[in-house]
C-alpha positions in Angstrom: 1.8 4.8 18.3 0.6 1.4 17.2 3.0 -1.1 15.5 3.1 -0.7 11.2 1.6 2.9 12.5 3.5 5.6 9.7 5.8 7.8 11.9 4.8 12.0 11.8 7.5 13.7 10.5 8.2 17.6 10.1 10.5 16.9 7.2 8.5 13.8 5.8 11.4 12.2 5.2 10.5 9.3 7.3 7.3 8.9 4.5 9.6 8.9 1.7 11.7 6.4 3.2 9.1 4.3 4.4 9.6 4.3 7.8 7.1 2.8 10.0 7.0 2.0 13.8 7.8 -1.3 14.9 10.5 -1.9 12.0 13.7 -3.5 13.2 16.2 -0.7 11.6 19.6 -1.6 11.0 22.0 1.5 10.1 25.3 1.4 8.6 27.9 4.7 8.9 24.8 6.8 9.2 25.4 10.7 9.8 25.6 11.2 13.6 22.1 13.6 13.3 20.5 10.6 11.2 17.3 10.1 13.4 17.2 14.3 13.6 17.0 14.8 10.0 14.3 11.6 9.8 12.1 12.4 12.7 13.4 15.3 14.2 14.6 13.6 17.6 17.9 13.0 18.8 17.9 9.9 19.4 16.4 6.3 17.8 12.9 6.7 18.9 11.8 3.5 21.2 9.2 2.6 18.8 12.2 1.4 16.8 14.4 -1.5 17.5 17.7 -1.7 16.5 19.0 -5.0 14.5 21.6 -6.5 16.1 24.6 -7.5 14.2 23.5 -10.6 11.9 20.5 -9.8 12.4 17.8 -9.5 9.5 16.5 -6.1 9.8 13.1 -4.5 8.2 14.8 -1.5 7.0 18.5 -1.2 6.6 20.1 2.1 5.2 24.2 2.2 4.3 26.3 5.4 3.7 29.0 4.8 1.2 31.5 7.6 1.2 32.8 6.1 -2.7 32.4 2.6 -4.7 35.2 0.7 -2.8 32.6 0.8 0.2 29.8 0.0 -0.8 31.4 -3.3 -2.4 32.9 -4.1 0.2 30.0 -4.2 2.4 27.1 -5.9 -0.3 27.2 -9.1 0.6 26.8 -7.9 4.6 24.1 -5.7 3.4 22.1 -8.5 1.5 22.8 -11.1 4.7 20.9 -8.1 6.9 17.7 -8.1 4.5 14.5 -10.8 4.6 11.9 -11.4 1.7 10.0 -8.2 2.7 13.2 -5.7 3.9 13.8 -2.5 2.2 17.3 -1.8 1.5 18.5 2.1 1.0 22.1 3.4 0.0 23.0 6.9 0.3 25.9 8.2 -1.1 27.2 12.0 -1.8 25.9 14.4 -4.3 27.2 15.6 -7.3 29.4 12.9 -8.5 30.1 12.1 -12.0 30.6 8.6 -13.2 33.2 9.5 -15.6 35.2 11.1 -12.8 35.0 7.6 -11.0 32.4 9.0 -8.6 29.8 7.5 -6.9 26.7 8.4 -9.0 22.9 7.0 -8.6 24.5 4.8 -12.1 27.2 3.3 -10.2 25.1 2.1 -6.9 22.7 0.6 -9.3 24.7 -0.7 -11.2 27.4 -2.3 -8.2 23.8 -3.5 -6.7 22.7 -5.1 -9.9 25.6 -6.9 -11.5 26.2 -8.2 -8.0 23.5 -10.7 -8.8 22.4 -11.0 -5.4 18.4 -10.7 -6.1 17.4 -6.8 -5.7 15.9 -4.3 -8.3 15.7 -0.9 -7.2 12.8 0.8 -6.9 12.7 4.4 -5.8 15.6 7.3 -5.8 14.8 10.6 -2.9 17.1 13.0 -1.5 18.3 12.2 2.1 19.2 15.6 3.1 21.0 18.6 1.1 24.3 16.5 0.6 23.2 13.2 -0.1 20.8 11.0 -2.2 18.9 7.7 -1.4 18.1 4.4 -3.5 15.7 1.8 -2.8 16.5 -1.8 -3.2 13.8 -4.5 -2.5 14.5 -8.2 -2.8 13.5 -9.4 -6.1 9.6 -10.9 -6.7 11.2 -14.2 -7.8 13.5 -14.7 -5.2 11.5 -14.4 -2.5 10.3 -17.3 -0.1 14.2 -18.1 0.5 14.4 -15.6 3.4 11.3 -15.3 5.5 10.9 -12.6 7.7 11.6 -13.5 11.2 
């Protein structure tokens, strides 16, 4: 498989996330089948590298487990990205924002009013339990943060 080459996937998951080999991937508190559920394999695939910490990474995804998390870990989050990263955060189904859930309103809007330079851009489901968001850095900020 050739670098930028779009990864076959049973579950064309990998398509909706835009994975492609050669990305530097960077994954925070994934699932432990996270790479079985993308490509169907056990294991990161070689054709991937993994970011190391501090790194900026191609394609970062974060699991947030409520609102206190992914807060707390934003600003690491936006540090991992370049001009031309995609950023996705995946939280748990069926939450309501009036219960104090994390909801598809309340990433958005934690990502947003952070005022860090992202705009989402895309919503998919991850697996049965959980939905994704896109974040990508905002047109006019870009040039700051070159990729590598």
């Amino acid at each position: 498989m050739s670098r930028g080459e779009r990864v076959p996937a049973a579950t064309g998951l990998a398509r909706k996330l835009g994975l492609r080999s050669g990305m530097t991937v960077r994954l925070v508190n994934p699932p432990e089948d996270y790479w079985r559920k993308v490509l169907g394999e056990d294991n990161r695939p070689p054709e991937f590298e993994e970011a190391p910490r501090g790194a900026t990474g191609n394609f970062v995804h974060a699991f947030v487990e409520d609102d206190g998390d992914l807060e707390s870990m934003l600003d690491g989050l936006r540090d991992a990205l370049h001009d031309e990263s995609m950023l996705w955060i995946s939280w748990r189904k069926g939450g309501r924002a009036d219960a104090g859930d994390t909801t598809r309103d309340t990433v958005r809007g934690i990502v947003l009013g952070a005022g860090i330079d992202l705009v989402d851009v895309k919503v998919c489901a991850f697996d049965d339990a959980r939905s994704a968001l896109k974040f990508v850095v905002r047109a006019s900020a870009r040039g700051r943060r070159p990729p590598p």
